[in-house]
C-alpha positions as CSV (number, residue, x, y, z in Angstrom):
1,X,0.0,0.0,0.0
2,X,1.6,3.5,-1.0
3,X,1.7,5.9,1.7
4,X,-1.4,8.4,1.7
5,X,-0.7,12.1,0.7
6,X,-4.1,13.3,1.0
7,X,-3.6,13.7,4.9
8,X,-1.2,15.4,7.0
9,X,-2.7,14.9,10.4
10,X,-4.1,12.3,12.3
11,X,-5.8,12.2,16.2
12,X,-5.1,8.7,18.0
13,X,-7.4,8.1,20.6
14,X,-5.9,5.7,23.2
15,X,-8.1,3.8,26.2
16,X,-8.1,5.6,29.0
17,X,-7.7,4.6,32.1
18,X,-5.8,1.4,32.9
19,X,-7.3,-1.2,36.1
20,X,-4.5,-3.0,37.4
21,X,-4.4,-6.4,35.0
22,X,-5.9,-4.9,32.4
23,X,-5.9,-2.9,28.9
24,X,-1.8,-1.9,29.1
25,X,-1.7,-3.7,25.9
26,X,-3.3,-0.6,24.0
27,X,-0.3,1.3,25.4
28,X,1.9,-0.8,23.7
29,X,-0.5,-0.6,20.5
30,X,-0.7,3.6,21.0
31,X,2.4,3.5,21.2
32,X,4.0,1.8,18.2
33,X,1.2,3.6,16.1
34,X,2.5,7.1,17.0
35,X,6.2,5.8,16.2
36,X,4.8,4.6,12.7
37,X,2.5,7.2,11.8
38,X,5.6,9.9,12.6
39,X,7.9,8.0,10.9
40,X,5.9,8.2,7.8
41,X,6.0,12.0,8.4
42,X,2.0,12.2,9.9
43,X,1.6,15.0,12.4
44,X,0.5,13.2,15.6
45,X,-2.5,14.4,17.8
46,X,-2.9,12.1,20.4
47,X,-5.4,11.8,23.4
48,X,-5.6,9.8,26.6
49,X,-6.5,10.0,30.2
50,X,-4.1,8.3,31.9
51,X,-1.0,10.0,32.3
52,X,0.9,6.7,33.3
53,X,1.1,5.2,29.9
54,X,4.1,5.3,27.4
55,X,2.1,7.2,24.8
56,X,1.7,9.9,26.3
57,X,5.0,11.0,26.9
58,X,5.5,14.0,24.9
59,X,8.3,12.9,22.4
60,X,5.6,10.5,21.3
61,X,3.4,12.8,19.5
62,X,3.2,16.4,18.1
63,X,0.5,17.3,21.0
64,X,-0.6,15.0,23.7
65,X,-3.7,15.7,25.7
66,X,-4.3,14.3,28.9
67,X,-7.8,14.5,29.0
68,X,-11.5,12.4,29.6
69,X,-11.9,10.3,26.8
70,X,-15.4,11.3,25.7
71,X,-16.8,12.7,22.7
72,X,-17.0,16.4,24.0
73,X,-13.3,16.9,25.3
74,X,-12.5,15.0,22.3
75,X,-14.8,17.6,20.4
76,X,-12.9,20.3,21.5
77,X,-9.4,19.0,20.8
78,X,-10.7,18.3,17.4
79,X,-12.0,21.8,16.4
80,X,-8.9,22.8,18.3
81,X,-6.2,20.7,16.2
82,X,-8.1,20.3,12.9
83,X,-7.3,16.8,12.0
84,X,-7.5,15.1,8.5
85,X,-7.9,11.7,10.1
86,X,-9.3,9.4,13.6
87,X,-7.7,6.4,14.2
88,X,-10.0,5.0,16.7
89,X,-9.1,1.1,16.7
90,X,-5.8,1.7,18.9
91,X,-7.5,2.6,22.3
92,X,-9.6,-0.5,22.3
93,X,-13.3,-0.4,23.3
94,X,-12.9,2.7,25.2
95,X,-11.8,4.6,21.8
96,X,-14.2,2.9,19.5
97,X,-17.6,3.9,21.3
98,X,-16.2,7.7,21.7
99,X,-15.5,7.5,17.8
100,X,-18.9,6.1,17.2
101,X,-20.5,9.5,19.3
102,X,-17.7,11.7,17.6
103,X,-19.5,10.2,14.6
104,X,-23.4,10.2,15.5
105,X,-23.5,13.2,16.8
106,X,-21.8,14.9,13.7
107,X,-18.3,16.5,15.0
108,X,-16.4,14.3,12.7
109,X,-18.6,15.9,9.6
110,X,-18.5,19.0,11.0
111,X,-15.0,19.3,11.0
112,X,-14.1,16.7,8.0
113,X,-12.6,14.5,9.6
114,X,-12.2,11.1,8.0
115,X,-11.5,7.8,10.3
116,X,-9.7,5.5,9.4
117,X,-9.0,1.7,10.2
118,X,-12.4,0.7,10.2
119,X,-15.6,2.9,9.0
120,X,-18.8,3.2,11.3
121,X,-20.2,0.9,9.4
122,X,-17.5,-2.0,9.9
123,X,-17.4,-0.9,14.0
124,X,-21.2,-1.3,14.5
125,X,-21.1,-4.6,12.5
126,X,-18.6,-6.2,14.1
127,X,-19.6,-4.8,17.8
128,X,-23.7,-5.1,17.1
129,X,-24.2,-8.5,18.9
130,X,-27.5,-9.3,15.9
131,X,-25.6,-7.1,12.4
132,X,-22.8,-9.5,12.9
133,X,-25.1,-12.7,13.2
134,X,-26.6,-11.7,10.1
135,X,-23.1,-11.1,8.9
136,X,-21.2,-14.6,9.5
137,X,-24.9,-16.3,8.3
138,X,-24.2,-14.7,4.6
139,X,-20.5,-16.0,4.8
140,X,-21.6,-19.0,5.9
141,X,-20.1,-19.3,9.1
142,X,-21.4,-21.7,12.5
143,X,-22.2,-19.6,15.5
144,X,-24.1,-20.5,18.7
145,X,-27.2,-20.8,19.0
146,X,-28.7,-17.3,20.0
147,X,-31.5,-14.6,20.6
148,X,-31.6,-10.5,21.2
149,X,-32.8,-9.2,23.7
150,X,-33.7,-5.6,25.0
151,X,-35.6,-6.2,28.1
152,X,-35.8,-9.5,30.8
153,X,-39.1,-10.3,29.3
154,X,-37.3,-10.8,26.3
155,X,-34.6,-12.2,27.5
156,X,-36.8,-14.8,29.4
157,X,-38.7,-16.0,25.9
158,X,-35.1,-16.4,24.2
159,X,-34.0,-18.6,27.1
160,X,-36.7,-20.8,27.6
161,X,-35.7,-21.9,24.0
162,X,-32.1,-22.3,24.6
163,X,-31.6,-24.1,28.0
164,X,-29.4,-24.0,30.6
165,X,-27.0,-23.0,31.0
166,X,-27.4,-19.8,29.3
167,X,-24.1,-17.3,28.3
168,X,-25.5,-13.4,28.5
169,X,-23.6,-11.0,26.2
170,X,-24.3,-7.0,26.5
171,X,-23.4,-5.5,23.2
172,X,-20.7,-2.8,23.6
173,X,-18.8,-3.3,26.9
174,X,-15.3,-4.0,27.1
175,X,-14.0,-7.3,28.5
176,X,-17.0,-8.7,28.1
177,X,-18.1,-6.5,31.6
178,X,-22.0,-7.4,32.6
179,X,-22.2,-10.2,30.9
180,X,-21.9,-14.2,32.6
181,X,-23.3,-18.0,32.8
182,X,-26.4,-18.7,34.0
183,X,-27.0,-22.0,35.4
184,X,-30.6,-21.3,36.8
185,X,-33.4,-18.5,36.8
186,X,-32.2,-16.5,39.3
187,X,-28.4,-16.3,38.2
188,X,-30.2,-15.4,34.3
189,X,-32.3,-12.7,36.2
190,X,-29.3,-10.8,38.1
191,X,-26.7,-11.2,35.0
192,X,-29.7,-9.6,32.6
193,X,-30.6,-7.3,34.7
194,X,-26.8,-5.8,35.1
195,X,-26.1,-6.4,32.1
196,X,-29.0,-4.6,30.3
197,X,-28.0,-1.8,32.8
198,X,-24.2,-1.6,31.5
199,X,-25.1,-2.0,27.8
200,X,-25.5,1.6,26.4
201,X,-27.9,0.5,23.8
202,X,-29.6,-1.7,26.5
203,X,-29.0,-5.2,24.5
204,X,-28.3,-8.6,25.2
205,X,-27.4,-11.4,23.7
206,X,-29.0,-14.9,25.1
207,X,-26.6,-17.6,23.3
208,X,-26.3,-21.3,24.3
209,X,-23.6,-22.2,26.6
210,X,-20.3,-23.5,24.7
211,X,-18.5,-23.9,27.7
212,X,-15.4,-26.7,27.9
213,X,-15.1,-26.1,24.0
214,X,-11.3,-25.5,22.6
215,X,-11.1,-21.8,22.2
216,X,-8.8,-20.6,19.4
217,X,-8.0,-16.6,18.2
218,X,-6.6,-15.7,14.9
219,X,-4.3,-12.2,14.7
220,X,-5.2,-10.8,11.3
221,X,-3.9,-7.8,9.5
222,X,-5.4,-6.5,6.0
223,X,-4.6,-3.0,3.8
224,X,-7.2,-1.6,1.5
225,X,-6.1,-3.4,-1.4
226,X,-7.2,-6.6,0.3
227,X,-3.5,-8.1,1.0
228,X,-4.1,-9.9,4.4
229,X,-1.7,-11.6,6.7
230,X,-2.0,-14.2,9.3
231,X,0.1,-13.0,12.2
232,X,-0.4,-15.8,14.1
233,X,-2.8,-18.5,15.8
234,X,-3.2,-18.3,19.3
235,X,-4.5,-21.5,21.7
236,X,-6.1,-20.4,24.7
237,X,-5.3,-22.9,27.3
238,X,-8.3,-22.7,29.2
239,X,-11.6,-23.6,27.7
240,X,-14.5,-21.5,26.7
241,X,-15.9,-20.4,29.7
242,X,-12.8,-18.5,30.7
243,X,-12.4,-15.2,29.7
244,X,-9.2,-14.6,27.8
245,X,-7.6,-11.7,29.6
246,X,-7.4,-14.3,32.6
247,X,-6.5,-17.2,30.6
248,X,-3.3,-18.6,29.8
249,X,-2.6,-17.9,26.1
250,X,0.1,-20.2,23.4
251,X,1.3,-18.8,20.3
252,X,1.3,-20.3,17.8
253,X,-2.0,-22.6,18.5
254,X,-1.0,-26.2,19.8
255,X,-3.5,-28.6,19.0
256,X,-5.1,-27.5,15.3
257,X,-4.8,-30.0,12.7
258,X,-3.5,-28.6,9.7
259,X,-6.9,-28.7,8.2
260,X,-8.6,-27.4,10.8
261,X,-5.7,-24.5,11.0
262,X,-6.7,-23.4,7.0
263,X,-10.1,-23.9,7.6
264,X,-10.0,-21.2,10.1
265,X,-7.4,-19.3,8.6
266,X,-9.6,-19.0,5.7
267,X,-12.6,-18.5,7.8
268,X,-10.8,-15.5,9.7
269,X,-9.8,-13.6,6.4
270,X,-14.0,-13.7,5.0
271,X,-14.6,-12.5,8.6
272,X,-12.5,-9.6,7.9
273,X,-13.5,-8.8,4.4
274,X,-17.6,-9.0,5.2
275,X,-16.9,-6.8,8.5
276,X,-14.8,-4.5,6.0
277,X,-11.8,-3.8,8.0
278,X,-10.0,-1.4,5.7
279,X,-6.2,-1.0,7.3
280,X,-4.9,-2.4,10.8
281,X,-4.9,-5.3,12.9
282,X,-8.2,-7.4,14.1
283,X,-9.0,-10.4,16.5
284,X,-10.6,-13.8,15.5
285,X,-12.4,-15.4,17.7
286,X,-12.9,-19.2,17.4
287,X,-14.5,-22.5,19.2
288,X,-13.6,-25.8,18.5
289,X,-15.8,-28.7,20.3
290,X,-14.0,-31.3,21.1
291,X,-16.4,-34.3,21.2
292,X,-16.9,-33.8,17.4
293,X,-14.8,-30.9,15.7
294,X,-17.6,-28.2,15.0
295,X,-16.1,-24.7,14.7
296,X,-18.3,-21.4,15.9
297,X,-17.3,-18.3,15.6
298,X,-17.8,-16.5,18.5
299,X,-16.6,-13.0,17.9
300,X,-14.1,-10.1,16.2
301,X,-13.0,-7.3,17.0
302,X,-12.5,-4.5,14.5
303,X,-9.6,-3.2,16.7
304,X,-6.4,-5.0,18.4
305,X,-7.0,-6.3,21.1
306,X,-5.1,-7.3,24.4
307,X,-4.4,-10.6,22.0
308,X,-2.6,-8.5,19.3
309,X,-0.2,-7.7,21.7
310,X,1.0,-10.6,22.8
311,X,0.9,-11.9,19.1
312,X,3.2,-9.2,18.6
313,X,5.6,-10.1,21.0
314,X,5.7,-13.9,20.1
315,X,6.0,-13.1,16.5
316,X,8.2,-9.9,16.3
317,X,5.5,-8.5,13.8
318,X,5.4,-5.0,15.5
């Protein structure tokens, strides 16, 4: 891909503040954007709320602001700084959802400001628990059995045709925050109810439980001109059920047949090109049962993730 001369200027958003355990790996992300964008002669804008992070020290950018991430401040540093472009898929789910207001409530048209690594469109299908259903369906891709929801009556109907246990998804929270197993009514009542509480657009997904399955992630990288890479496989060593960040994760995967390894491959490059990633790094998410070999997909993100970084590490692919 030839460099782009159309823009000078582009505003990173990174993700905020860090909880002990969690989310550094979008400072290493941040961070090795801003080295490449600058040395590619970009101006840098970059904007993050927590001071402790490598990014923001201020030979890493042009202008670093150490301010909220939400669409406002960022608003202001915008009309402010007048940038050509938003990177949004470096800060992680913090710095997609402000990009998505940025977006809906019209500062990035207001100021023509294009954003770049994935479009609105790719963001809301990938992170839109039912749009990327819909999505994998046409690609022809196995998921879990599942149901939206926007209310516990709802969410009630979807279960009684699903079983327990029951695995409750809200759409747009990071680290997969609200969301649980239930094993019986009263566990599905308290996880819907939080998690129809910490959803912003008050939606769940009610999906059957594929707990103790093998759980695989590819790293995926792919330019405008559709050139993709496989960065690498990744084997978590904890089954489904576990969330990632506190699971033990291999690279490259241990346990894939080589058919099953291109099937997947090939699976997480339609994935990308359906969601319509454009430039940058994304995160396959994969489950493997067992007993007979049927693979789900179970989710991407349109971003890198926690995964990307540690990819990057075991491979060297910065």
């Amino acid at each position: 891909m030839p460099k782009r001369t159309d823009i000078e200027s582009i505003l990173i958003i990174g993700a905020g503040p860090i909880v002990i355990g969690q989310a550094c790996e979008f400072d290493y992300s941040g961070a090795q954007a801003c080295k490449a964008l600058a040395e590619e002669g970009y101006r840098v804008i970059l904007v993050n709320s927590n001071p402790a992070t490598i990014m923001t020290d201020p030979e890493m950018a042009d202008a670093v602001y150490i301010e909220p991430i939400n669409w406002r401040t960022v608003a202001k540093i915008i009309e402010k700084e007048r940038p050509d472009a938003l990177l949004p898929t470096m800060g992680g789910q913090t710095a997609l959802n402000c990009a998505l207001d940025l977006e809906r409530e019209g500062v990035l048209e207001r100021f023509g400001v294009e954003m770049i690594g994935a479009s609105r469109e790719a963001i809301d299908k990938a992170e839109d628990r039912d749009l990327f259903r819909q999505a994998m369906q046409k690609i022809g891709l196995d998921m879990p059995r599942s149901a939206i929801a926007h209310s516990l009556e709802e969410a009630f109907q979807v279960q009684a045709q699903i079983g327990f246990p029951t695995i409750i998804r809200p759409s747009f929270t990071m680290g997969g925050s609200g969301g649980g197993i239930a094993y019986n009514r009263e566990e599905f009542e308290e996880i819907c109810t939080r998690g129809l509480d910490l959803s912003p657009t008050h939606e769940l997904l009610i999906e059957e439980s594929i707990a103790g399955w093998k759980e695989f992630e590819m790293e995926v990288v792919r330019d405008h001109k559709d050139n993709c890479i496989i960065v690498c496989s990744i084997e978590n060593l904890d089954p489904m059920g576990i969330h990632t960040g506190d699971s033990i994760t291999v690279a490259p995967a241990q346990t894939l047949t080589d058919k099953e390894y291109q099937i997947m491959r090939d699976a997480s490059l339609a994935v990308l090109r359906e969601i319509g990633v454009d430039t940058g790094g994304s995160n396959v998410q994969f489950a493997i049962d067992p007993e007979n070999g049927r693979m789900i997909i179970i989710e991407m993100n349109p971003r890198v993730s926690r995964s990307s970084a540690l990819a990057s590490k075991a491979t060297g692919f910065p």
